[in-house]
Backbone as ProteinMPNN parsed JSONL, in Angstrom:
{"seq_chain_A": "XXXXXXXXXXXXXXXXXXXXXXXXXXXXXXXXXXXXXXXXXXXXXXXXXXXXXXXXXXXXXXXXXXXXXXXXXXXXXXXXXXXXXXXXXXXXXXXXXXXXXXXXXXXXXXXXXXXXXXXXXXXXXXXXXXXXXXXXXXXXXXXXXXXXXXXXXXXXXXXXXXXXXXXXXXXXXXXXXXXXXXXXXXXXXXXXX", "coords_chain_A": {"N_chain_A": [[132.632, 27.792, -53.807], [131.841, 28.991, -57.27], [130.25, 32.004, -58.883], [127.241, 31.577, -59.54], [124.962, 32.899, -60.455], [125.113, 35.017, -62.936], [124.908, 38.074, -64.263], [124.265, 39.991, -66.759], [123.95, 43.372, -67.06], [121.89, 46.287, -68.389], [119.719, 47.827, -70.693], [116.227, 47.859, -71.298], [114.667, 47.317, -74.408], [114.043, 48.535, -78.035], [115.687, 50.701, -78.499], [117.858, 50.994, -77.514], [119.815, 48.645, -77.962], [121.867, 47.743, -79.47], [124.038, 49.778, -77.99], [126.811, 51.031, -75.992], [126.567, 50.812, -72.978], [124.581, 48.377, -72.954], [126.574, 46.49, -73.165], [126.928, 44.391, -71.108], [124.44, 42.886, -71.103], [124.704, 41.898, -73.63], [127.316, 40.362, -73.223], [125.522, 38.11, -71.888], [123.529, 37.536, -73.09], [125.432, 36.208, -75.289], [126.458, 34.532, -73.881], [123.551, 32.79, -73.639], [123.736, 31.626, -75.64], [125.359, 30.335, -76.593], [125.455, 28.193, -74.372], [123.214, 27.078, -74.691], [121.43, 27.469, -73.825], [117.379, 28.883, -72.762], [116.149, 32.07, -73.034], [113.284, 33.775, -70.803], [110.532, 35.423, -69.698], [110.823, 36.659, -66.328], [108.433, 37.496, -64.782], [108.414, 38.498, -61.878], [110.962, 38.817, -61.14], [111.366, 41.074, -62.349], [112.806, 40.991, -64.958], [115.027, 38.88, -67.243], [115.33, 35.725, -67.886], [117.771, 32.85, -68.189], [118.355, 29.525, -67.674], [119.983, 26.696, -66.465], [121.395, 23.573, -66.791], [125.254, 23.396, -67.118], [128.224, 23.267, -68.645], [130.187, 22.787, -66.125], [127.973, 22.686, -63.729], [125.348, 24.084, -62.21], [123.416, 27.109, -63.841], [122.535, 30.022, -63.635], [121.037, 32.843, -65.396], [120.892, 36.136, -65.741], [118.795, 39.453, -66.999], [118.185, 42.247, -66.196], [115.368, 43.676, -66.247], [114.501, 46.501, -65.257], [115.534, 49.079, -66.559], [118.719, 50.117, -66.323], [119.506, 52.336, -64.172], [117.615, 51.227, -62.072], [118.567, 48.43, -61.817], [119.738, 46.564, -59.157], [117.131, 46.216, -58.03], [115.898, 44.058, -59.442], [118.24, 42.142, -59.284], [118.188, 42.033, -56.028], [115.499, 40.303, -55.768], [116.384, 38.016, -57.418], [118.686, 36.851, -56.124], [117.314, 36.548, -53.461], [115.24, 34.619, -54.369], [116.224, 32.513, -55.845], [117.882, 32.045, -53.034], [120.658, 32.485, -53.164], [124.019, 33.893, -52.306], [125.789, 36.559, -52.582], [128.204, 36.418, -53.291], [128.035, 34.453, -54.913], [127.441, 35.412, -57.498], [127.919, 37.076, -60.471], [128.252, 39.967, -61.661], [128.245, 41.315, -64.823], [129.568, 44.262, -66.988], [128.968, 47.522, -68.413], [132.79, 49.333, -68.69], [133.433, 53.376, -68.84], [136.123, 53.555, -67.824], [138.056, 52.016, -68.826], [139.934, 50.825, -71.718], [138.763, 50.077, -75.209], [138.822, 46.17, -75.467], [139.937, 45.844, -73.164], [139.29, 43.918, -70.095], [138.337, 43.174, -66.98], [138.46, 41.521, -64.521], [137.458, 41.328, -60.744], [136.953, 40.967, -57.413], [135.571, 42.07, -55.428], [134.734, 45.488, -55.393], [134.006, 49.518, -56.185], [131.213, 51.6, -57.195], [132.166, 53.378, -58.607], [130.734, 55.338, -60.028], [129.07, 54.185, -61.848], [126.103, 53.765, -62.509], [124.144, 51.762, -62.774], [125.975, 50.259, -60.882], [125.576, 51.214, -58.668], [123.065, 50.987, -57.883], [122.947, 47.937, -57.567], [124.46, 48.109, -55.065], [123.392, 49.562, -53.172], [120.882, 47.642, -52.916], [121.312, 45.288, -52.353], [123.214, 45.433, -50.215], [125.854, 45.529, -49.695], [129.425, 45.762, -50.997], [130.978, 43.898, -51.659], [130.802, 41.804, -54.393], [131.247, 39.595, -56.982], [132.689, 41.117, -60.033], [132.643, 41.576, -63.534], [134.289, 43.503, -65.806], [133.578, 45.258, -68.539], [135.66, 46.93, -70.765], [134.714, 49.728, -72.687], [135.694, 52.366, -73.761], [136.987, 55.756, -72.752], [135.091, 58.532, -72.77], [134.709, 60.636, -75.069], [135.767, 64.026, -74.917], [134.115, 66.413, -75.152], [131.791, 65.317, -74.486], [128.457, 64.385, -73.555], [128.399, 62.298, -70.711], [126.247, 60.439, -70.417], [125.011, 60.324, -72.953], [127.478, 59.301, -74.441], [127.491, 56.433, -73.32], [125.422, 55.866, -74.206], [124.603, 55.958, -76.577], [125.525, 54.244, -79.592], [128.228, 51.343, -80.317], [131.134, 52.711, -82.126], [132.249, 52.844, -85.201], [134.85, 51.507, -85.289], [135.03, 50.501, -82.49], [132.843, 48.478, -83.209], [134.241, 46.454, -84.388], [135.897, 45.281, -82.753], [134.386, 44.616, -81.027], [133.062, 41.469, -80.992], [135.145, 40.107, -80.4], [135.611, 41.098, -78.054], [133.137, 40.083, -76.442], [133.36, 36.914, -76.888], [135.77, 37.146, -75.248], [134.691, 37.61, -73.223], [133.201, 35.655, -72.292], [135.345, 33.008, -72.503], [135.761, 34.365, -70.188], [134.236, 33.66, -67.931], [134.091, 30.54, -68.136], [136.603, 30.278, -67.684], [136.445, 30.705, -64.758], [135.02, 29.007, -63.646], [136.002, 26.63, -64.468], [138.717, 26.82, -63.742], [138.975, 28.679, -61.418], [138.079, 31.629, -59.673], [140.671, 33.226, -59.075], [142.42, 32.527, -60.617], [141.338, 33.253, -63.086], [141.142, 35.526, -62.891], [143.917, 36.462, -62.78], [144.667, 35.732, -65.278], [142.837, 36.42, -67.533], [142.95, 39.533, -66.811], [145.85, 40.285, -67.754], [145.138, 40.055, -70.297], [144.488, 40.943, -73.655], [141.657, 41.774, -75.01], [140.795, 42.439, -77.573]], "CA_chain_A": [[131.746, 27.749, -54.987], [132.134, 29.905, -58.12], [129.409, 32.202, -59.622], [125.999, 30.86, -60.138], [123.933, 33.638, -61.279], [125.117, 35.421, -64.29], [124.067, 39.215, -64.228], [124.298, 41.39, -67.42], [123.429, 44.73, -67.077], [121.672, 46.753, -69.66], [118.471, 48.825, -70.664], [115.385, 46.903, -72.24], [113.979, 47.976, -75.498], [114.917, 48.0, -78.988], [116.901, 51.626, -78.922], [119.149, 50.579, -75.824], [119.958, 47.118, -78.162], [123.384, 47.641, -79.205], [124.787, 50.531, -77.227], [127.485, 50.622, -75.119], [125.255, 50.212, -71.728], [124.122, 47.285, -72.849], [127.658, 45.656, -73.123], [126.897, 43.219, -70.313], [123.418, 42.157, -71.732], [125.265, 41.096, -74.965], [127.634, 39.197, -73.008], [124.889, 37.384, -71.459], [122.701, 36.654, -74.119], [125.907, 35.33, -76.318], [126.711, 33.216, -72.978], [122.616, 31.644, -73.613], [123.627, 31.031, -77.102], [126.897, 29.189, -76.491], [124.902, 27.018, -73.535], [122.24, 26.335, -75.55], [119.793, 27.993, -73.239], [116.493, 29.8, -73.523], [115.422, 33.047, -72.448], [111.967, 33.456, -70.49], [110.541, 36.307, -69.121], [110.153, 36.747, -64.822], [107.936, 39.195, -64.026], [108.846, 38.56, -60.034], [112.28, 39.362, -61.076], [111.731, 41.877, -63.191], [113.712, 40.137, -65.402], [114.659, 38.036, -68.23], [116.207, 34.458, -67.334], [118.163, 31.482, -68.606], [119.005, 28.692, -66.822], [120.144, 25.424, -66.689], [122.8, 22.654, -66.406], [125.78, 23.635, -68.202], [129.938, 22.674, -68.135], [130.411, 23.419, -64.508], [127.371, 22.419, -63.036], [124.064, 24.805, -62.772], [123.829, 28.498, -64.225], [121.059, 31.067, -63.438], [121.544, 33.679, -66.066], [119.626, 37.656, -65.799], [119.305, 39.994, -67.667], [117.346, 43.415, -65.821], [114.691, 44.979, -67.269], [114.153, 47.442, -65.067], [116.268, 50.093, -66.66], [120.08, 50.125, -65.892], [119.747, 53.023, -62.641], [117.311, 50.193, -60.859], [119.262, 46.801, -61.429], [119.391, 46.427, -58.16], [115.83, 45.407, -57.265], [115.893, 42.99, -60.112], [119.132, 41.306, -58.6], [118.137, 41.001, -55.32], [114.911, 39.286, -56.101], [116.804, 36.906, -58.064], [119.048, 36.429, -54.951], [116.509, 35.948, -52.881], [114.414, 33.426, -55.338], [117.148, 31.236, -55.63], [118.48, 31.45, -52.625], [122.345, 32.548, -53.942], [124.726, 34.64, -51.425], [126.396, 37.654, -53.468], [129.705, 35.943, -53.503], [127.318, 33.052, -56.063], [127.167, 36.335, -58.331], [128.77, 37.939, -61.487], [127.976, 41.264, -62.924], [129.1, 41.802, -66.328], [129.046, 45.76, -67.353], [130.469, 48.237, -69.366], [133.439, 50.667, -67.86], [134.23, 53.751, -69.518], [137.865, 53.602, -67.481], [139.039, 50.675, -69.727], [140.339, 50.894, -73.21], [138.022, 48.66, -75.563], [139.382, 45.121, -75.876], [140.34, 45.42, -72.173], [138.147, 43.224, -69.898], [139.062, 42.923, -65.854], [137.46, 40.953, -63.267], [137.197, 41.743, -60.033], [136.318, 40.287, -56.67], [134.652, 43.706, -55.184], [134.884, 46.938, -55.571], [133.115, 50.444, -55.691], [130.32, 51.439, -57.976], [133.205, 54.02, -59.585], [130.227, 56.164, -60.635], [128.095, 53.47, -62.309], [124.797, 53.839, -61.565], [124.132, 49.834, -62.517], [126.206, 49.108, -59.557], [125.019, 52.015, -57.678], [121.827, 50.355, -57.261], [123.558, 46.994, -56.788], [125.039, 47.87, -54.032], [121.973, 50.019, -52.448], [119.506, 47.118, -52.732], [122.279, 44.075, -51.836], [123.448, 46.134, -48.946], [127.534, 45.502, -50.045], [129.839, 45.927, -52.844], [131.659, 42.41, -51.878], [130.166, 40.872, -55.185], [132.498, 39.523, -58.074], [132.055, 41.925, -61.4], [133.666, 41.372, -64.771], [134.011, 45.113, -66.405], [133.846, 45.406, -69.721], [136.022, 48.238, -71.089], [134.242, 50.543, -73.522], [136.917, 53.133, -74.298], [136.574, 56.826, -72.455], [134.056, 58.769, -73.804], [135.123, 62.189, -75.74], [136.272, 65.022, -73.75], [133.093, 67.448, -75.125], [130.608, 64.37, -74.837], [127.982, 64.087, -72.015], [128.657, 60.65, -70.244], [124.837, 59.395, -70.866], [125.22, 60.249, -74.499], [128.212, 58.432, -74.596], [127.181, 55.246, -72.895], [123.996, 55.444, -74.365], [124.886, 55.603, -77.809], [126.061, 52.961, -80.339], [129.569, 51.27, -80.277], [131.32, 53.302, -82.907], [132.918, 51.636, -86.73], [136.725, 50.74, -84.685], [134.723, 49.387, -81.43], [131.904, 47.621, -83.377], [134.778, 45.635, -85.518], [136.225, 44.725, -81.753], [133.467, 43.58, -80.039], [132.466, 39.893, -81.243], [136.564, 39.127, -79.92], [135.48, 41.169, -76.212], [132.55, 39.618, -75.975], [134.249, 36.515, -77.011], [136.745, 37.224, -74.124], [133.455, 37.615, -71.664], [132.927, 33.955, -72.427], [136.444, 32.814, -71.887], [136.718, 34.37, -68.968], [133.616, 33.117, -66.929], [134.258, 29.647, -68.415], [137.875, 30.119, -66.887], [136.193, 31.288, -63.784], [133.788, 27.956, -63.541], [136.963, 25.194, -64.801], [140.133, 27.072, -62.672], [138.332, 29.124, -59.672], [138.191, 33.183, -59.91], [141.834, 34.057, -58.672], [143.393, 31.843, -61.655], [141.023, 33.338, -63.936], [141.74, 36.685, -62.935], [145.323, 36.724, -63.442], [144.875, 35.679, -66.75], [142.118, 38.229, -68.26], [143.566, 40.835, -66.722], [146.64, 40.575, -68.361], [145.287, 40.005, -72.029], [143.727, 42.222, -74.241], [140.418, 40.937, -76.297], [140.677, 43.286, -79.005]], "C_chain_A": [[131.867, 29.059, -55.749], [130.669, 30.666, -58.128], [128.463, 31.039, -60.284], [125.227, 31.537, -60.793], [124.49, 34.803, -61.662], [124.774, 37.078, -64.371], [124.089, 39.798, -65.595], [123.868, 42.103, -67.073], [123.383, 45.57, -68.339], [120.53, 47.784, -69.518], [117.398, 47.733, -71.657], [114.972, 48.129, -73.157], [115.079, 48.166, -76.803], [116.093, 49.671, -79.538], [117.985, 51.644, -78.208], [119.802, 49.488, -76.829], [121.188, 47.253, -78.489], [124.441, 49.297, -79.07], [125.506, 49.866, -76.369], [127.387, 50.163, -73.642], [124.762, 48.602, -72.077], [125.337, 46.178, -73.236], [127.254, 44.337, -72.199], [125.612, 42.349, -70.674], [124.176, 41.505, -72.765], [126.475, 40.144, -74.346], [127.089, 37.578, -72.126], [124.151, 36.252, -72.23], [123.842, 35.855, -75.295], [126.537, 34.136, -75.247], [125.558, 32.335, -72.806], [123.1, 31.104, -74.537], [124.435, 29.618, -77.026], [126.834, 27.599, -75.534], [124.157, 26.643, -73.489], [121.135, 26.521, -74.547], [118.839, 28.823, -73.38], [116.141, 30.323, -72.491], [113.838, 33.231, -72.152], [111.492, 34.832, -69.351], [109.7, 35.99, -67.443], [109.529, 37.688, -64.455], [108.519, 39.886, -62.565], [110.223, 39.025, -60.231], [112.335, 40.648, -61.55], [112.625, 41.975, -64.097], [113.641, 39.319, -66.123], [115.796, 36.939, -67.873], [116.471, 33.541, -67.943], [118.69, 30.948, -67.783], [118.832, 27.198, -67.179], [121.39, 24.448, -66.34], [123.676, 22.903, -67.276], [127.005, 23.01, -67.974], [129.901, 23.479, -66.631], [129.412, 23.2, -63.583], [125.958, 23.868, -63.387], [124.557, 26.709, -63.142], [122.461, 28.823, -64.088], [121.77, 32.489, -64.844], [120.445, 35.201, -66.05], [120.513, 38.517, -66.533], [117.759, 41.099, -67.199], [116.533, 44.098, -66.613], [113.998, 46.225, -66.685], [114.696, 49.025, -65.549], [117.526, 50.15, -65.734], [120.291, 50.632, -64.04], [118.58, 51.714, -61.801], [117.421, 48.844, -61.061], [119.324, 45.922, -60.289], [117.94, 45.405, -57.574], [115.561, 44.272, -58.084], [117.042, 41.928, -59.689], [118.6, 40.761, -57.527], [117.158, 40.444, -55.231], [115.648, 37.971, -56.834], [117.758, 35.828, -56.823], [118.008, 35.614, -53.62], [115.459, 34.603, -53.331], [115.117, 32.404, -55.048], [118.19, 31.074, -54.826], [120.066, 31.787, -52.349], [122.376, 33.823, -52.643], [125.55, 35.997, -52.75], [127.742, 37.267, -53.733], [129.257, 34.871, -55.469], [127.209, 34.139, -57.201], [128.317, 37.04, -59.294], [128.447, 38.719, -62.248], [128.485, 41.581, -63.697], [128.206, 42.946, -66.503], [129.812, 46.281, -67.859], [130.846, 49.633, -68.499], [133.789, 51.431, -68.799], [135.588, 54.031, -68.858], [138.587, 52.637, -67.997], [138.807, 50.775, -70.81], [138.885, 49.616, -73.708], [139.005, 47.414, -75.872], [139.965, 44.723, -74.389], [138.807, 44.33, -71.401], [138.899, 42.927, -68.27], [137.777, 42.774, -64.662], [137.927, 41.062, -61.373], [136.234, 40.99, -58.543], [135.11, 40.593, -55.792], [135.136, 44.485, -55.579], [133.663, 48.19, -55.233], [132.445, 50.485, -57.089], [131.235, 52.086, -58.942], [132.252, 54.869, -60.595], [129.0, 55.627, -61.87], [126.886, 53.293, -61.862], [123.76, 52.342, -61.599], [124.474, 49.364, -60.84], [125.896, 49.951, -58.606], [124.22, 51.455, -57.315], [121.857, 49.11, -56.764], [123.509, 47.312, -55.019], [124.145, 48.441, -52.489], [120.64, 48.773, -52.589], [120.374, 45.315, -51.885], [123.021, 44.401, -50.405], [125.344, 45.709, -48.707], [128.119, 45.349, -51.405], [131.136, 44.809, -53.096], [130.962, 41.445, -52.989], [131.541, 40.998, -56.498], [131.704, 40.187, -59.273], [133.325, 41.299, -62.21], [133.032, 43.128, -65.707], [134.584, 44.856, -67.582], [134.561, 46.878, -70.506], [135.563, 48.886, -72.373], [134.756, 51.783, -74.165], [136.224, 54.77, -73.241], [135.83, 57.397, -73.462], [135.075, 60.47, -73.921], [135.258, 63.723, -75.233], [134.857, 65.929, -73.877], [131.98, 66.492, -74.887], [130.223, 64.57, -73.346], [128.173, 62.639, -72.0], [127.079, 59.832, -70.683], [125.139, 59.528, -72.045], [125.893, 59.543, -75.265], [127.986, 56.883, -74.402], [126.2, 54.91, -73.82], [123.874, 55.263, -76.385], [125.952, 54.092, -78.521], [127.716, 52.644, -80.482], [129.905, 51.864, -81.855], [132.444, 52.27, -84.061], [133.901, 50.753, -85.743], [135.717, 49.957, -83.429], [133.543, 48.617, -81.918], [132.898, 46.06, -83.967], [135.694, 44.407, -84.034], [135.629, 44.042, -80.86], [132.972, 42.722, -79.815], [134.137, 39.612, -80.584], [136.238, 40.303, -78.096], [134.732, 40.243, -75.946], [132.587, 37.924, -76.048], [134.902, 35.871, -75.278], [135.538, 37.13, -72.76], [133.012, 36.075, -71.235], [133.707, 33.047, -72.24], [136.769, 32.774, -70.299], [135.554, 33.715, -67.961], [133.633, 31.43, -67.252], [135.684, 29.23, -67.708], [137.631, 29.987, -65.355], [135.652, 29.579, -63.044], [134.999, 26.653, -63.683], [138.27, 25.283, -63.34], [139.531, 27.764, -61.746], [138.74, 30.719, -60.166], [139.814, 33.506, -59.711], [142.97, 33.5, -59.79], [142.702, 32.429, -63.03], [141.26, 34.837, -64.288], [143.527, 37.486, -63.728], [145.717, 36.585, -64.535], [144.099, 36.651, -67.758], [142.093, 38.617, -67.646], [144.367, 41.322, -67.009], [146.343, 40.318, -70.013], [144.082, 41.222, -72.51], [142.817, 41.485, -75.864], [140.212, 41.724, -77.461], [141.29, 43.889, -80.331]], "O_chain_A": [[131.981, 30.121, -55.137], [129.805, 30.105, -57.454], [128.673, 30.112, -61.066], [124.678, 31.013, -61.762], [124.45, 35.727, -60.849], [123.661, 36.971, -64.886], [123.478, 40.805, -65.235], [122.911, 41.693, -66.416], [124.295, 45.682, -69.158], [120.361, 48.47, -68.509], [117.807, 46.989, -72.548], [114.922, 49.335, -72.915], [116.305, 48.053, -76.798], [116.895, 49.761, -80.468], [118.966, 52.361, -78.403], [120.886, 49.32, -76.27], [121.898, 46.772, -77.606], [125.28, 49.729, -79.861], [125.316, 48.727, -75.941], [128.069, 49.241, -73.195], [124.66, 47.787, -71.16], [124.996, 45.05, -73.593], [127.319, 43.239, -72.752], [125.712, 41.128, -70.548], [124.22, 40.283, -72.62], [126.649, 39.099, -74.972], [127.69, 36.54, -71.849], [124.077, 35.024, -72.203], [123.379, 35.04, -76.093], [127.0, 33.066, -75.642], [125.734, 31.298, -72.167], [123.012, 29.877, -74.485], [124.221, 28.432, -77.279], [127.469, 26.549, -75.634], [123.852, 25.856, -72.593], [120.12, 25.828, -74.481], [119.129, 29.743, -74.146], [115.866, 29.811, -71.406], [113.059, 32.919, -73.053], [112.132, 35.087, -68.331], [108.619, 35.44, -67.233], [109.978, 38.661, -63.849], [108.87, 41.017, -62.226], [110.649, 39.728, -59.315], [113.275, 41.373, -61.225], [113.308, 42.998, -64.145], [112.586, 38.686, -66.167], [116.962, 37.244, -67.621], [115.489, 33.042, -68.492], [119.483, 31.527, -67.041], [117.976, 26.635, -67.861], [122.268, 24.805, -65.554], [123.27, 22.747, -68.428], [126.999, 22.151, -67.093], [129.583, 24.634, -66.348], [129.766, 23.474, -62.436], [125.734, 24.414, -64.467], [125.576, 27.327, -62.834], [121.478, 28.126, -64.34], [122.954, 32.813, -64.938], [119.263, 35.112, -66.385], [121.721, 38.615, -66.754], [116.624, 40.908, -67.635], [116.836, 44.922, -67.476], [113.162, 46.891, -67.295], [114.298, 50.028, -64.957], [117.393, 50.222, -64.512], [120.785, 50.02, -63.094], [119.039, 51.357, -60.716], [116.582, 48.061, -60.614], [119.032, 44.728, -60.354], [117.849, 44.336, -56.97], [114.951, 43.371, -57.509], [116.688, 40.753, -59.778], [118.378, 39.551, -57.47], [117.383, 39.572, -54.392], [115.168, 36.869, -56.57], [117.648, 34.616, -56.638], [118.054, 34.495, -53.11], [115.046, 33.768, -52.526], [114.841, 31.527, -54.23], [119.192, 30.427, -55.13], [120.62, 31.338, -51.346], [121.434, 34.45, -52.158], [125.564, 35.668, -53.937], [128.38, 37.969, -54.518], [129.845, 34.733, -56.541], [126.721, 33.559, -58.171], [129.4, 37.457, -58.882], [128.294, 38.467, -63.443], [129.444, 42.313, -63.45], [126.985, 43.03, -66.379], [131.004, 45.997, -67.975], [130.156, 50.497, -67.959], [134.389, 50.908, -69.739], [136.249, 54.872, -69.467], [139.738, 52.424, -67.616], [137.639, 50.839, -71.194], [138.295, 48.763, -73.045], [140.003, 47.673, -76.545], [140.414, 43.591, -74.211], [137.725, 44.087, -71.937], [140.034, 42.452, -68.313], [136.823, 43.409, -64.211], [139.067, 40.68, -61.108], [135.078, 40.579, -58.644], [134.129, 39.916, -55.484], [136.15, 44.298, -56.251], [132.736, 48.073, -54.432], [132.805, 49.755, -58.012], [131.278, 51.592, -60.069], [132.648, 55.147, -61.728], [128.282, 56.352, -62.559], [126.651, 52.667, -60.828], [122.934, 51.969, -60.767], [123.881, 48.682, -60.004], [125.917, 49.446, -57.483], [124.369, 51.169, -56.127], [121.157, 48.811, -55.797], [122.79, 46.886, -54.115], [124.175, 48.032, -51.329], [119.487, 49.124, -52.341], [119.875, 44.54, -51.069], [123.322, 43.499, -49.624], [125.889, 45.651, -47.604], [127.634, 44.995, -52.479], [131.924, 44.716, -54.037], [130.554, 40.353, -52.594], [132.34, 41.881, -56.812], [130.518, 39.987, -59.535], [134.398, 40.805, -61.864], [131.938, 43.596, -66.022], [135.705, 44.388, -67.781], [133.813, 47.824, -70.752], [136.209, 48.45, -73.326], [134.157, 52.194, -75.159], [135.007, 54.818, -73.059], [135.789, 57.052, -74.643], [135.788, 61.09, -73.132], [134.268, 64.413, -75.477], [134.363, 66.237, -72.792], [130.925, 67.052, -75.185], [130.924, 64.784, -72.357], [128.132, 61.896, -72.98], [127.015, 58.724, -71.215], [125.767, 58.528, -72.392], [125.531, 59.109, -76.359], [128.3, 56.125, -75.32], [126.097, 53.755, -74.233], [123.166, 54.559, -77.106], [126.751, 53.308, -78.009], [128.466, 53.586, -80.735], [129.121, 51.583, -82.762], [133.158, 51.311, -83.77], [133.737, 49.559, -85.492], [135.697, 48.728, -83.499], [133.056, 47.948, -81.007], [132.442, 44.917, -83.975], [135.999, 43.224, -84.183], [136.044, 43.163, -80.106], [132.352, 42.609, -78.758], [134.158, 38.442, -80.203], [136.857, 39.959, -77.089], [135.218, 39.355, -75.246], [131.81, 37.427, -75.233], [134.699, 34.893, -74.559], [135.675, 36.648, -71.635], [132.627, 35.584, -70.174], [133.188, 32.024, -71.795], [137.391, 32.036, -69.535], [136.092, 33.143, -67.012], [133.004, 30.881, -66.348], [135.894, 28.104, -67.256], [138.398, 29.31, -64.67], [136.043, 29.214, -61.935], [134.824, 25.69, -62.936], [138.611, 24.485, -62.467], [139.645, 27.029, -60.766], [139.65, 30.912, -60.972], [140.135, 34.331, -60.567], [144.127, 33.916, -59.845], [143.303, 32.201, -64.08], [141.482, 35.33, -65.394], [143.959, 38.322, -64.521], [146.769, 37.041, -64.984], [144.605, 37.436, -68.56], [140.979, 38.455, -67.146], [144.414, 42.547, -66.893], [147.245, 40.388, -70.849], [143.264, 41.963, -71.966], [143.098, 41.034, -76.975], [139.312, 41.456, -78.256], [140.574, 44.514, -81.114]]}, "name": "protein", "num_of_chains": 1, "seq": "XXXXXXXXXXXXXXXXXXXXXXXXXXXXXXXXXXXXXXXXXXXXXXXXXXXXXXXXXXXXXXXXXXXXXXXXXXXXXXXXXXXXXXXXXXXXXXXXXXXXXXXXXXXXXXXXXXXXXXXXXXXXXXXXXXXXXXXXXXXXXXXXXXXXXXXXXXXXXXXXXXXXXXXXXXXXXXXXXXXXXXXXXXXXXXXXX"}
């Protein structure tokens, strides 16, 4: 069984709304749009949720509002709610080690300094969960890394990011029709931007 529950990762509130941090929220909320589902807020999750029957059978969709560094405790309530094993899981987030327009999924891995999956992996108790990393371009040799993340995609990556996010929708739709290891090999070799 593929991915059932959906993760973006992001920051709530309306100055977090389109920064680069909140890359994986925006490919969440344009994956309710596209499946014609509605967002509803969980308190117990700490968390904002869509779900429903979609192409592929059911979808849980979150979207953390505890602030990015504790994602974590909003996941594994959701895990635990419904039930789902961490394999049933897909975190979409943004990497700055990938060019923008890149996009590479992933079966595990390490947090690689993300403090999203830092807390993942401290509240889930392993870092065997499938991610899809959104590449956000390195940030600027004099820039602090929060500043970077935390600020707005800039003119060249705002004009790229309706064809990533796009590609975020592709690829878990690939993920859900052909099975993760067929969907992999294909966005990981293309470039959404």
């Amino acid at each position: 069984m593929g991915p059932i529950l959906f993760v973006g990762l992001g920051n709530p509130g309306p100055q977090y709304a389109q920064t680069r941090h909140n890359a994986g929220w925006m490919a969440v909320e344009l994956l309710a749009s596209r499946w014609g589902l509605t967002w509803s807020d969980k308190k117990r999750l700490s968390g904002t949720v869509a779900e429903g029957m979609v192409p592929g059978g059911r979808a849980v969709l979150l979207k953390p509002t505890t602030y990015m560094n504790d994602s974590g405790r909003s996941v594994r309530a959701a895990l635990d709610l419904y039930k789902f094993t961490p394999a049933e899981l897909l975190v979409i987030y943004d990497d700055v080690a990938l060019p923008m327009g890149t996009l590479r999924l992933r079966p595990s891995g390490s947090a690689g300094g993300h403090n999203g999956l830092r807390s993942l992996e401290s509240h889930l108790g392993t870092r065997d969960y499938p991610r899809l990393r959104i590449g956000i371009d390195p940030k600027p040799e004099r820039m602090d890394l929060a500043d970077y993340v935390l600020g707005k995609f800039s003119p060249d990556q705002q004009t790229k990011l309706p064809a990533v996010l796009d590609g975020c929708i592709e690829a878990i739709e690939l993920i859900r029709r052909e099975g993760f290891d067929k969907a992999m090999s294909l966005v990981n070799a293309k470039n959404f931007g």
